[in-house]
DSSP file (Angstrom, degrees, kcal/mol; ACC not computed):
  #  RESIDUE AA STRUCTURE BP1 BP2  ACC     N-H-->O    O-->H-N    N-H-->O    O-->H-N    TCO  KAPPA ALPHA  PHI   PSI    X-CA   Y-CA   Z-CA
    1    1 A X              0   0    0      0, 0.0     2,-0.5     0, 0.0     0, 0.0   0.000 360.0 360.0 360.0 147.0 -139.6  -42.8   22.1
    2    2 A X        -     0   0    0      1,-0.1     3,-0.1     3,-0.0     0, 0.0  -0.796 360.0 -99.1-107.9 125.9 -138.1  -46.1   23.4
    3    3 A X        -     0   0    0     -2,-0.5    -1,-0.1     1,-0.1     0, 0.0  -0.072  44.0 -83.8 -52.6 144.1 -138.4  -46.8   27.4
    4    4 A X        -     0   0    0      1,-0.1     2,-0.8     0, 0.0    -1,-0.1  -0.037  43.3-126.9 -39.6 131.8 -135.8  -46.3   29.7
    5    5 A X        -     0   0    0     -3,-0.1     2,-0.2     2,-0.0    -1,-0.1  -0.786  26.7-157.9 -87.9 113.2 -133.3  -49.6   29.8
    6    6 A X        -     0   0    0     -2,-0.8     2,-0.7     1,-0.0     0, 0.0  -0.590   9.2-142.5 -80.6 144.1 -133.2  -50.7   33.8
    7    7 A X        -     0   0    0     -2,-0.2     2,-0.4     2,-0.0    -2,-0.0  -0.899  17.7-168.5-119.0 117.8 -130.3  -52.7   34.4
    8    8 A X        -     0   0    0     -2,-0.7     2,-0.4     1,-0.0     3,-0.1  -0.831  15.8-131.3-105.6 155.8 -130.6  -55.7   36.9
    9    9 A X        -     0   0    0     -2,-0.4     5,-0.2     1,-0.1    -2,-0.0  -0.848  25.8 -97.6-112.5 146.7 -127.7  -57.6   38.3
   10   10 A X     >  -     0   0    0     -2,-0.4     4,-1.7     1,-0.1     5,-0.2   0.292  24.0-126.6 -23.4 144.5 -127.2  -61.0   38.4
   11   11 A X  H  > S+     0   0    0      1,-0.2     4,-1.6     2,-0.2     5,-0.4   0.983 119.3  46.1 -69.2 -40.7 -128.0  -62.8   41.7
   12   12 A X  H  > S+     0   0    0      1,-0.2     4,-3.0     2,-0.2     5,-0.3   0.944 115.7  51.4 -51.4 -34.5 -124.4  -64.5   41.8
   13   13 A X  H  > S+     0   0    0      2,-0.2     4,-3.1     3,-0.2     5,-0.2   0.985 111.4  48.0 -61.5 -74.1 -123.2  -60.5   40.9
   14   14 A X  H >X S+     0   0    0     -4,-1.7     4,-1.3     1,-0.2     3,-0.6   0.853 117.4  39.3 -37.8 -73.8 -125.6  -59.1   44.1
   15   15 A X  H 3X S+     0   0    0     -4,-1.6     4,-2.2     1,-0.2    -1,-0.2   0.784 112.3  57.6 -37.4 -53.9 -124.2  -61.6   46.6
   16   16 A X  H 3X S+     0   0    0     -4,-3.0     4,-1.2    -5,-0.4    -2,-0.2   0.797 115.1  41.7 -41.3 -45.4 -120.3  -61.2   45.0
   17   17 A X  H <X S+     0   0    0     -4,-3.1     4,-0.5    -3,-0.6    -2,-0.2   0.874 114.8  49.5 -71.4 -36.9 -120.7  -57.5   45.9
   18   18 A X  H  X S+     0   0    0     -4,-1.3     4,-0.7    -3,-0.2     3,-0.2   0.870 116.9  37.7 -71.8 -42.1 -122.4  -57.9   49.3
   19   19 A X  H >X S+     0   0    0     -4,-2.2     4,-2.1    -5,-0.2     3,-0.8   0.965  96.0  75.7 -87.2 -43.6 -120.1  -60.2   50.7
   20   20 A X  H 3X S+     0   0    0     -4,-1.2     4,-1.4     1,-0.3    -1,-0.2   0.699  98.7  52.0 -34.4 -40.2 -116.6  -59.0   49.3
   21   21 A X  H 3X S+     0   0    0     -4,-0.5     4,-2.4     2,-0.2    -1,-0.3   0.960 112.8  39.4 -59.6 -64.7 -116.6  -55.9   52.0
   22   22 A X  H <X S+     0   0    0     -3,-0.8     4,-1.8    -4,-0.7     5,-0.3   0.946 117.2  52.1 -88.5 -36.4 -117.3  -57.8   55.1
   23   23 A X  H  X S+     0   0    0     -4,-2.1     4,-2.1     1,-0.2    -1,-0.2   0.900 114.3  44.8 -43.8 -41.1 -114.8  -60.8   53.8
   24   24 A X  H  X S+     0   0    0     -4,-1.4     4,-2.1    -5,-0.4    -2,-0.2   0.932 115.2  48.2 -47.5 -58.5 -112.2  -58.0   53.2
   25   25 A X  H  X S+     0   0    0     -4,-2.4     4,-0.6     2,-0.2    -2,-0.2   0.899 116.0  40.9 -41.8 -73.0 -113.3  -56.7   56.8
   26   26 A X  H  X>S+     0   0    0     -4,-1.8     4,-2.5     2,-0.2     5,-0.7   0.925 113.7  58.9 -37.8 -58.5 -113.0  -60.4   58.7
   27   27 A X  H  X5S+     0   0    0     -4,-2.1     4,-1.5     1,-0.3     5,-0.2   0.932 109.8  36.5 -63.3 -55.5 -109.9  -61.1   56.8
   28   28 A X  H  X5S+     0   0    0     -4,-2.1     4,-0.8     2,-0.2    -1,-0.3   0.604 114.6  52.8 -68.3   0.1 -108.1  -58.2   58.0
   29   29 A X  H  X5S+     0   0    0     -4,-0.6     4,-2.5     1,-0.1     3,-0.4   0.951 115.5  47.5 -77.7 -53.7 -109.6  -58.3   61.8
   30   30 A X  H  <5S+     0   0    0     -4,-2.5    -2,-0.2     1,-0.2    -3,-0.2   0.710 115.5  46.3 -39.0 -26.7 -108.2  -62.2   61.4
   31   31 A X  H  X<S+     0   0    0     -4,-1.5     4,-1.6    -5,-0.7    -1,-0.2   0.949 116.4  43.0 -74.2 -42.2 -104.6  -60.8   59.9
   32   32 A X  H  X S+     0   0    0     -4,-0.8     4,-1.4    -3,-0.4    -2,-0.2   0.704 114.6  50.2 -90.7 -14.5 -104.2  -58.3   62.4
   33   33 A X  H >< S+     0   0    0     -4,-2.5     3,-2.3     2,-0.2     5,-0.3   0.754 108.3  53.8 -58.5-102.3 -105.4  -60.7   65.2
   34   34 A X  H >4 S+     0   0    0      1,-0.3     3,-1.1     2,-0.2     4,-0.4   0.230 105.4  58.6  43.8 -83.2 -103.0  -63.3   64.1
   35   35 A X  H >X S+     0   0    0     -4,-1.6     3,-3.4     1,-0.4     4,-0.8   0.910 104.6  44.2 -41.5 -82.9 -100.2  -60.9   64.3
   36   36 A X  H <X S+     0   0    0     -3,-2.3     4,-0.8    -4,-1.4    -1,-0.4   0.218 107.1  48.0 -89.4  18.5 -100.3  -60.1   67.1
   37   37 A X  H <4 S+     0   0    0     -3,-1.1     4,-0.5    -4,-0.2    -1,-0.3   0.186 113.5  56.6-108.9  -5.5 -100.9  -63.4   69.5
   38   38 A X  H <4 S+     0   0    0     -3,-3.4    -2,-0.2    -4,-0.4    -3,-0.2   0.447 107.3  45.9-110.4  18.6  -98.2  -64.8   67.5
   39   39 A X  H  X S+     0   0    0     -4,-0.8     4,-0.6    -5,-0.2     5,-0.3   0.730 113.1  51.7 -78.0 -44.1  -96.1  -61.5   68.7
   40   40 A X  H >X S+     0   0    0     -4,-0.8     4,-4.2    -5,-0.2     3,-1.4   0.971 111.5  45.7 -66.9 -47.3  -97.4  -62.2   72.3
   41   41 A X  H 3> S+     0   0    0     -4,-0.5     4,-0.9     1,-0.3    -1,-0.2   0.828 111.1  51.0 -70.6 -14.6  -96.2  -66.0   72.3
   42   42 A X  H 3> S+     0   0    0      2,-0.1     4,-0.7     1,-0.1    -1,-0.3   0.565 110.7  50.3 -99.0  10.5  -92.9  -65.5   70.9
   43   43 A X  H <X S+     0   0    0     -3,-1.4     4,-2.7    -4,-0.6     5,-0.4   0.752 103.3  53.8 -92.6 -42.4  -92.3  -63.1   73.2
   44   44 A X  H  X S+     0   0    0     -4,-4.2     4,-0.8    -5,-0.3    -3,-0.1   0.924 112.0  46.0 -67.0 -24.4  -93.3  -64.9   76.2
   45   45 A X  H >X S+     0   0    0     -4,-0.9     4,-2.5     2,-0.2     3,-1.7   0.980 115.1  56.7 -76.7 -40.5  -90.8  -68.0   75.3
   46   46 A X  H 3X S+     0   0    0     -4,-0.7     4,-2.1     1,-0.3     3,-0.4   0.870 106.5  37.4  -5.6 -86.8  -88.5  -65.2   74.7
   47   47 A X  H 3X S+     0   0    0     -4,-2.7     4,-0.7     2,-0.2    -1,-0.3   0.458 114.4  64.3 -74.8  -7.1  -88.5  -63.4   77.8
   48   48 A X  H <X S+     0   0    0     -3,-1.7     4,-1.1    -4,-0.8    -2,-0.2   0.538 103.5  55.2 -78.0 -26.6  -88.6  -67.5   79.4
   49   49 A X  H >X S+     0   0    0     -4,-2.5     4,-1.1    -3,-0.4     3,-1.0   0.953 109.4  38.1 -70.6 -55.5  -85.4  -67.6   77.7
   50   50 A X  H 3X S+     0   0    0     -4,-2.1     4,-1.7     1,-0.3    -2,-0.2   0.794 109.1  57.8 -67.8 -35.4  -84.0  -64.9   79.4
   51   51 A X  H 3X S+     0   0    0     -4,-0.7     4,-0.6     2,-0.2    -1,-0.3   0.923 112.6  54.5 -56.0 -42.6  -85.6  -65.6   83.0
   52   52 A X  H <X S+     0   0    0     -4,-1.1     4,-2.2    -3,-1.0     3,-0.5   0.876 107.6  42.0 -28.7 -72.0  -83.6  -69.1   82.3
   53   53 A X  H  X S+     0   0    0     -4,-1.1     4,-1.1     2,-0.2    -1,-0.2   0.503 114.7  45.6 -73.2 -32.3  -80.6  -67.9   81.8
   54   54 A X  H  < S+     0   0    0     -4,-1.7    -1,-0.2    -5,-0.4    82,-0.2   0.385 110.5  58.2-110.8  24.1  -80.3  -65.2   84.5
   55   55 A X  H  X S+     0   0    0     -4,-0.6     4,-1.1    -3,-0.5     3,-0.4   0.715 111.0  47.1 -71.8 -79.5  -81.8  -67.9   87.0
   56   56 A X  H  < S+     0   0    0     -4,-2.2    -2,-0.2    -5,-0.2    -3,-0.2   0.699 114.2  38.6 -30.8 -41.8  -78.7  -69.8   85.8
   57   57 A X  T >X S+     0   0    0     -4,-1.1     3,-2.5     1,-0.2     4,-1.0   0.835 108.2  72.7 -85.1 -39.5  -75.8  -67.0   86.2
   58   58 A X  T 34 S+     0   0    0     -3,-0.4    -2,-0.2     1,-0.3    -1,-0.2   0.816  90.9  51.4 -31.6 -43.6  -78.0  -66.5   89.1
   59   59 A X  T 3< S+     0   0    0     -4,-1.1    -1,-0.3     1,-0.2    -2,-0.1   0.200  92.7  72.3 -83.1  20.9  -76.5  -69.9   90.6
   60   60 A X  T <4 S+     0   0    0     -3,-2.5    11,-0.3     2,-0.1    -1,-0.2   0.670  76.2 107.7-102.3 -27.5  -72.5  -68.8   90.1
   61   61 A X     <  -     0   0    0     -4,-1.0     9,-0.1     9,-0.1     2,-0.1  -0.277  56.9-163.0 -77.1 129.3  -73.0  -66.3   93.2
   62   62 A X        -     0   0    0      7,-1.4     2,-0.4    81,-0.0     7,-0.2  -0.171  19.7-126.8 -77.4 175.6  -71.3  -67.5   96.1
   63   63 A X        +     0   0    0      5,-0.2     2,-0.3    -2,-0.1     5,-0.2  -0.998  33.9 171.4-123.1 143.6  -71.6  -66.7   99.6
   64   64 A X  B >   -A   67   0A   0      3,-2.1     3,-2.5    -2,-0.4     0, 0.0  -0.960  48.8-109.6-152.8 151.6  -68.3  -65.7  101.2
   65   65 A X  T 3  S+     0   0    0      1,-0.3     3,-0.1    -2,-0.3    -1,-0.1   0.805 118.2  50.8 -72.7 -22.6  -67.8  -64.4  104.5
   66   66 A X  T 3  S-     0   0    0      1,-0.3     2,-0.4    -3,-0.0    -1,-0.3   0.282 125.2 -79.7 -94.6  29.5  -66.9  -61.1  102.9
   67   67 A X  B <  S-A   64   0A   0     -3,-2.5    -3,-2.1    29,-0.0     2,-0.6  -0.860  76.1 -18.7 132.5-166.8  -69.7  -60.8  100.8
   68   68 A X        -     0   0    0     -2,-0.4    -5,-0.2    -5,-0.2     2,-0.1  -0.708  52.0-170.0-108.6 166.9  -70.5  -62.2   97.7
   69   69 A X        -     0   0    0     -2,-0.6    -7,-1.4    -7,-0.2     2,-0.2  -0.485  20.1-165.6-101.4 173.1  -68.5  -64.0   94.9
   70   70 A X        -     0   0    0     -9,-0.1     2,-0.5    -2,-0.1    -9,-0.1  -0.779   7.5-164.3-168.9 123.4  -68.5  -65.2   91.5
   71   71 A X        +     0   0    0    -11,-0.3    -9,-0.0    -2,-0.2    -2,-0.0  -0.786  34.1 150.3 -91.0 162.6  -65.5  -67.5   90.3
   72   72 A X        -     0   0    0     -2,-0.5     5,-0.1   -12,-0.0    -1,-0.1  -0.274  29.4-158.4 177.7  70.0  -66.2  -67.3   86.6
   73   73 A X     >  -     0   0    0      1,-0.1     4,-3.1     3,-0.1    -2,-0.0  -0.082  37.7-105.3 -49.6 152.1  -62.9  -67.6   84.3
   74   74 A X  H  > S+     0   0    0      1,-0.2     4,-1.4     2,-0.2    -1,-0.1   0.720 118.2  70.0 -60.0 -19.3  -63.1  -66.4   81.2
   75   75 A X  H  > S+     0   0    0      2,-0.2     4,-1.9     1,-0.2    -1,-0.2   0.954 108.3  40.9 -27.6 -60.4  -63.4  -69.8   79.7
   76   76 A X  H >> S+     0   0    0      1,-0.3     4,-2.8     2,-0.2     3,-1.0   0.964 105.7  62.4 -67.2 -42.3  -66.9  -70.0   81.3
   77   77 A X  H 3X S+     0   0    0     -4,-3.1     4,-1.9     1,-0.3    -1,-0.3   0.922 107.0  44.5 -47.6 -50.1  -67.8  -66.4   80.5
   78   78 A X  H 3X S+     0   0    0     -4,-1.4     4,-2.0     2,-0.2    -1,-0.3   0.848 112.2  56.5 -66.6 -38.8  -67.5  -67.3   76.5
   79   79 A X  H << S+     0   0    0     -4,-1.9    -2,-0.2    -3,-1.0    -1,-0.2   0.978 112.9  42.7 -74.5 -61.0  -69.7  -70.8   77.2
   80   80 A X  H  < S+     0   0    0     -4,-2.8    -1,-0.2     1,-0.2    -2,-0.2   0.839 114.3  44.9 -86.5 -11.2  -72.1  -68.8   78.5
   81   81 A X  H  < S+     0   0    0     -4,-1.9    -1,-0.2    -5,-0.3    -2,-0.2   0.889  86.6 125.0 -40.9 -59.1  -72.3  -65.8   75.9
   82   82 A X     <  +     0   0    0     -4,-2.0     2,-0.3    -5,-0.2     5,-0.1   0.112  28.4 151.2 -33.2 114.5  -72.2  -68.0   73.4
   83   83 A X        -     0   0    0      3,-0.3     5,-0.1     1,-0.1    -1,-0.1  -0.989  40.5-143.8-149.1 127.0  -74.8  -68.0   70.7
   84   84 A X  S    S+     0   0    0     -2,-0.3    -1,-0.1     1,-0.2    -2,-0.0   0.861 101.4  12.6 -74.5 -33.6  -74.8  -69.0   67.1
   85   85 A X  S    S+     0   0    0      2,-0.0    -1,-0.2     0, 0.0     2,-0.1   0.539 119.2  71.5-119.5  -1.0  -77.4  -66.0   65.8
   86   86 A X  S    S-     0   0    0      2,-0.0     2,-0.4     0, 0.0    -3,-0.3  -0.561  73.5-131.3-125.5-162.8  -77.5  -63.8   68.8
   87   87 A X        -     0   0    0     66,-0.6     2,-0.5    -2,-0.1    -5,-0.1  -0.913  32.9-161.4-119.3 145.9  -75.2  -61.3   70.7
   88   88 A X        -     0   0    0     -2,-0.4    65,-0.3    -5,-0.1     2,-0.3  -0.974  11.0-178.0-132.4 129.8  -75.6  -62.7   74.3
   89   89 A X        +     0   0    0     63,-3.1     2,-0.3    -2,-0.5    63,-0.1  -0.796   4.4 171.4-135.7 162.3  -74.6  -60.0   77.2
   90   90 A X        -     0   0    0     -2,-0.3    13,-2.0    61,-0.2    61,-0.3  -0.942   8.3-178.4-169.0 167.3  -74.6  -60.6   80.9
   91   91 A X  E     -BC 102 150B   0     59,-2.5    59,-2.6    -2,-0.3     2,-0.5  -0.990  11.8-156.1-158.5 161.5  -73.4  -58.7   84.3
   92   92 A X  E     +B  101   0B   0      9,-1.1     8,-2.7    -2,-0.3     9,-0.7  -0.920  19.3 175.3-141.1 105.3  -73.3  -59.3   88.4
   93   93 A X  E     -B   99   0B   0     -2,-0.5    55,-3.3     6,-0.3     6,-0.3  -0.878  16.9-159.2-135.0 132.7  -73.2  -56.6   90.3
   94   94 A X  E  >  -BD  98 147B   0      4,-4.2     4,-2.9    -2,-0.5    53,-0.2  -0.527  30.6-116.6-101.2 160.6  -73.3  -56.4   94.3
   95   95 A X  T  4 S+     0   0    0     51,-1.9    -1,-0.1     2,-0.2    52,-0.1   0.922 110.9  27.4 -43.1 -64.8  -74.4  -52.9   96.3
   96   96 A X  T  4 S+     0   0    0      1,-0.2    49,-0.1     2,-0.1   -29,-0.0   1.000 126.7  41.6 -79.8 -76.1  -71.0  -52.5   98.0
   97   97 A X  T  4 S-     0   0    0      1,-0.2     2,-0.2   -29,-0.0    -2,-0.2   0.410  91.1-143.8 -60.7 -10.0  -68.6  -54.2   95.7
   98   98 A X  E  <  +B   94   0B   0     -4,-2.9    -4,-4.2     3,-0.0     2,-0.5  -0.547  58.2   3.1  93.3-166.2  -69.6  -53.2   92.1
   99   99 A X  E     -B   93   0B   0     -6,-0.3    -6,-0.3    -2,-0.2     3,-0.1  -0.612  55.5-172.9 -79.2 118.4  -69.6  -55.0   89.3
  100  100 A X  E     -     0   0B   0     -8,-2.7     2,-0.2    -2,-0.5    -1,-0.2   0.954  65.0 -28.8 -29.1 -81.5  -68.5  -58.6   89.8
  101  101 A X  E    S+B   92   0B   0     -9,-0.7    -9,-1.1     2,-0.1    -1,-0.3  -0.983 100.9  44.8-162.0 153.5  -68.2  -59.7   86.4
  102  102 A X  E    S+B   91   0B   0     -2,-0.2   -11,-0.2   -11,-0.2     2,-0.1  -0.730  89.8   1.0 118.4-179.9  -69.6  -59.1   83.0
  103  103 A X        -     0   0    0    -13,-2.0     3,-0.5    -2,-0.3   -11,-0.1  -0.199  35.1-158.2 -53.3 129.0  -70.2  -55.5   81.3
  104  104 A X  S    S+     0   0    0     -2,-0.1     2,-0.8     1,-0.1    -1,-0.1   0.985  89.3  42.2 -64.2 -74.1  -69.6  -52.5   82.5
  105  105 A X        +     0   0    0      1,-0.0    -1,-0.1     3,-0.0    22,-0.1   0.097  64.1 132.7 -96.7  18.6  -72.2  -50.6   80.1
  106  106 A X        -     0   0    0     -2,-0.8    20,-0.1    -3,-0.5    27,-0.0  -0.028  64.9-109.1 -78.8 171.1  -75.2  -52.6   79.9
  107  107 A X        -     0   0    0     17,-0.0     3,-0.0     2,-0.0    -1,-0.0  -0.395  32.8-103.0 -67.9 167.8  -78.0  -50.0   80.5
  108  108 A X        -     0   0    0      1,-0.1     2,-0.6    -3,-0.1    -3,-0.0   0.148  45.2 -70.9 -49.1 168.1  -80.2  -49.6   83.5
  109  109 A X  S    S+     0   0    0     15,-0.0     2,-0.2     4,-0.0    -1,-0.1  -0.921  72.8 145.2 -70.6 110.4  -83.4  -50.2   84.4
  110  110 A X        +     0   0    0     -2,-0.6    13,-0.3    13,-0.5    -3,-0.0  -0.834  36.9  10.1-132.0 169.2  -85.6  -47.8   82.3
  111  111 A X  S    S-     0   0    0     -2,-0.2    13,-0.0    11,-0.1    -2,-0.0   0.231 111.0  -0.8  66.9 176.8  -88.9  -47.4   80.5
  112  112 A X        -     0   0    0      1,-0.1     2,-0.8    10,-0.0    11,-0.7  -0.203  67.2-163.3 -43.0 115.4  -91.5  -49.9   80.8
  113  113 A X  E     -F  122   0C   0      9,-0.1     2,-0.3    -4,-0.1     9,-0.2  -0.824   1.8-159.8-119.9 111.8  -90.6  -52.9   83.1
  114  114 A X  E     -F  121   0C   0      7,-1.4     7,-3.2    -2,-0.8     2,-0.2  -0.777  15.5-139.3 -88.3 150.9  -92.7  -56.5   82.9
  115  115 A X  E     +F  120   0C   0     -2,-0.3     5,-0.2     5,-0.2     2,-0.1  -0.660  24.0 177.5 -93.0 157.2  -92.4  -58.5   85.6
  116  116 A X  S    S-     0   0    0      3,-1.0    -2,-0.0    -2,-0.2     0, 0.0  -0.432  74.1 -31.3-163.6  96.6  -92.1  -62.6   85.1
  117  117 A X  S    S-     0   0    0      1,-0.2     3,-0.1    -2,-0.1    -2,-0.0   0.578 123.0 -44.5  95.4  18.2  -91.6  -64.8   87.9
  118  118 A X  S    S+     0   0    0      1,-0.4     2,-0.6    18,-0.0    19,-0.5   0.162 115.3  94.8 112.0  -7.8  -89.5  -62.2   90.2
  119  119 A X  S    S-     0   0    0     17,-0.1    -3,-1.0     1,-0.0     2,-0.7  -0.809  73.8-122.7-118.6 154.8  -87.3  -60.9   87.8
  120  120 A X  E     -FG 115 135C   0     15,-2.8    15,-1.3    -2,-0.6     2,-0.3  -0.814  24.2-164.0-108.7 121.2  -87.8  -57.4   85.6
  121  121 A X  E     +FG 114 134C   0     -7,-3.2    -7,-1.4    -2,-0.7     2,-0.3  -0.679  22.0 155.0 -89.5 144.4  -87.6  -58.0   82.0
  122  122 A X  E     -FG 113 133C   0     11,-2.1    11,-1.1    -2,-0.3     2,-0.1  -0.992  38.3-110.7-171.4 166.0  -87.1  -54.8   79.8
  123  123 A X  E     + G   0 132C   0    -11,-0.7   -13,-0.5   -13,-0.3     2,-0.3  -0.638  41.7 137.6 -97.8 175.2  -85.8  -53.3   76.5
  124  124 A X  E     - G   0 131C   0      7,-0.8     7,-2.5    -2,-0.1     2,-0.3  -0.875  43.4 -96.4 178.6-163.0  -82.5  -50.9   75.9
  125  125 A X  E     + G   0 130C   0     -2,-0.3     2,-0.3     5,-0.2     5,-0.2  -0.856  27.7 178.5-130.8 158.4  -79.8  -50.3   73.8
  126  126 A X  E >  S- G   0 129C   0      3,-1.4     3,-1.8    -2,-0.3    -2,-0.1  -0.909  85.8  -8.8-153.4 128.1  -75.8  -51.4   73.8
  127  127 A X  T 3  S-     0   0    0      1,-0.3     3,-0.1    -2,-0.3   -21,-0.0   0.640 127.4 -61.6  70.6  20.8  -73.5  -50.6   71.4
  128  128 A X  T 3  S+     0   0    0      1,-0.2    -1,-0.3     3,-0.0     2,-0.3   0.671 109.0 118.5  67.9  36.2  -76.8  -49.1   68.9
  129  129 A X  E <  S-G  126   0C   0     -3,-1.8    -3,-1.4     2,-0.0     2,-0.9  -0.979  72.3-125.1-125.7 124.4  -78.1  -52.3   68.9
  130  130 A X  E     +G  125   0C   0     -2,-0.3     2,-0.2    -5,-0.2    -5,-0.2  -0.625  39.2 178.4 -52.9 106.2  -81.8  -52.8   70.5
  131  131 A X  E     -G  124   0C   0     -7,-2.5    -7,-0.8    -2,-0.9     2,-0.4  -0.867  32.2-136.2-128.0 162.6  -81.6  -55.4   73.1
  132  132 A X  E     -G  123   0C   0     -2,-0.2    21,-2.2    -9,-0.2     2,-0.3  -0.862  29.2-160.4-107.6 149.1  -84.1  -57.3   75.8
  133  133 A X  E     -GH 122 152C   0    -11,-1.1   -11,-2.1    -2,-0.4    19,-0.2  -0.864   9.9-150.4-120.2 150.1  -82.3  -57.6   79.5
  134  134 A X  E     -G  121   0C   0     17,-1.1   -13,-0.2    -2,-0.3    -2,-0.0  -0.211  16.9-170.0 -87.0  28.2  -83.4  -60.0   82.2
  135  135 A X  E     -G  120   0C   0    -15,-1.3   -15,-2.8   -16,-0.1     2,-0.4  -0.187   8.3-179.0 -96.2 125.8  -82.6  -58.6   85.8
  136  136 A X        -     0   0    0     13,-2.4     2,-0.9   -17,-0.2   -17,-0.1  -0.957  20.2-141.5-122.8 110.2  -83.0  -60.8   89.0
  137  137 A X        -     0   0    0    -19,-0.5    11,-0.2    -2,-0.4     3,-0.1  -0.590  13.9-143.6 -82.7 110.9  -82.2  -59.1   92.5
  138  138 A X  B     -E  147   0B   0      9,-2.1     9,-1.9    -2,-0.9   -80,-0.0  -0.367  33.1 -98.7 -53.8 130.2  -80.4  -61.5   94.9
  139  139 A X        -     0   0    0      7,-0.2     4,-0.5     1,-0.1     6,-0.4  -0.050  15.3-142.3 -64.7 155.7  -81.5  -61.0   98.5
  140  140 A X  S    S+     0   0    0      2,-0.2     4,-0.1     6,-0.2    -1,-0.1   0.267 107.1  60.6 -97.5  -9.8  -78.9  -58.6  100.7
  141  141 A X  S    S+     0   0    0      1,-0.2    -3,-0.0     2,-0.1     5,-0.0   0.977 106.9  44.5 -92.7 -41.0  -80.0  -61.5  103.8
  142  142 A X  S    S+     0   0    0      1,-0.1    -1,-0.2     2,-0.0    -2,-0.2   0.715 131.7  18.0 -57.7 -37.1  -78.4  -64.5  101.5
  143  143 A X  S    S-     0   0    0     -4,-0.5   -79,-0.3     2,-0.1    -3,-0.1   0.635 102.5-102.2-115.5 -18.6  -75.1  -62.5  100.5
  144  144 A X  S    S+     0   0    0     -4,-0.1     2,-0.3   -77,-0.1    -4,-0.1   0.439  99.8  30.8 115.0 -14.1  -74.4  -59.6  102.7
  145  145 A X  S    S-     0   0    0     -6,-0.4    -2,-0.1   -50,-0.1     2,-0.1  -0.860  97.2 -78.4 175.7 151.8  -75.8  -57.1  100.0
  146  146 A X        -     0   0    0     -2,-0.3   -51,-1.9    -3,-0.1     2,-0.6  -0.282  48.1-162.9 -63.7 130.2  -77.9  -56.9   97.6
  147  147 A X  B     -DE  94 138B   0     -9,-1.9    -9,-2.1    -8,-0.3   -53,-0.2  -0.867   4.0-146.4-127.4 123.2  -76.8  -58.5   94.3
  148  148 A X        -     0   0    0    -55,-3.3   -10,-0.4    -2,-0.6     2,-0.2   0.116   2.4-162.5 -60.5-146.9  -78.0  -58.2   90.4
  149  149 A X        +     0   0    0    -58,-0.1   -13,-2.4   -12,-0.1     2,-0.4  -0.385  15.2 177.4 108.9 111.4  -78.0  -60.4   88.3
  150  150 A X  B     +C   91   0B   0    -59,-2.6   -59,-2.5   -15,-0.2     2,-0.3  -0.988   9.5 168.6-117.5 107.2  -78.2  -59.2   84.4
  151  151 A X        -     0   0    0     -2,-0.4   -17,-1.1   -61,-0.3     2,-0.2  -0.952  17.6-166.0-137.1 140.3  -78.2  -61.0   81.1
  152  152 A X  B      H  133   0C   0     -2,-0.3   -63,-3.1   -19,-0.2   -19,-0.2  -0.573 360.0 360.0-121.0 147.4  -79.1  -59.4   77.8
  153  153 A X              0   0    0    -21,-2.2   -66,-0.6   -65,-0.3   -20,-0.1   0.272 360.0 360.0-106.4 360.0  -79.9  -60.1   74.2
């Protein structure tokens, strides 16, 4: 009767097996890191755009002994829309008077709101399209009423 054949494996074999699991392991904690810090940093210039820009619209509102204003021809309204890949939205609207200028329909403030530098950044939808809004409230002691300030992406 012939002895049992024991089968050893190579050392390069032993090592190749040992390590392939925890490389596998690494590789996807490293993917999934990754991911997501370069989700957090393109968000934050992101939402740095959008603080810009409704800092900026911020600067059209006047103060006028009835309240406030905002001269903005329509010229200027298209300059500032204006985007070569994106859809650009924006609105002003005071307490008393309504809506200045801009959209009627961009959505509310809902859902989860970050703050960044005074103003509430947030997601919704327009027109069945996902978009991020910008919103900065204008003091009521500086115009006479409290005023928004909106622009969307």
């Amino acid at each position: 009767m012939a002895a049992p054949v024991t089968r050893t494996f190579s050392l390069q074999r032993r090592l190749f097996v040992g390590l392939v699991g925890p490389l596998v392991i690494l590789f996807l904690i490293a993917g999934v890191a990754g991911a997501g810090l370069a989700k957090y940093f393109s968000d934050s210039v992101y939402d740095t755009w959008l603080f810009d820009s409704v800092s900026s619209l911020a600067l059209e509102v006047e103060q006028r002994p009835d309240g406030p204003f905002v001269d903005m021809p329509p010229q200027e309204q298209r300059l500032f829309v204006w985007d070569a890949a994106d859809k650009t939205f924006f609105r002003i609207t005071a307490s008393k008077k309504g809506i200045l200028v801009g959209r009627r329909d961009l959505p509310p403030v809902t859902g989860d709101v970050d703050s960044y530098q005074g103003a509430q950044l947030y997601d919704g939808m327009l027109d069945g399209e996902p978009i991020r809004i910008a919103s900065l409230v204008l003091p009521a002691s500086t115009y006479g009423e409290t005023v928004r300030v909106e622009v969307a992406e």
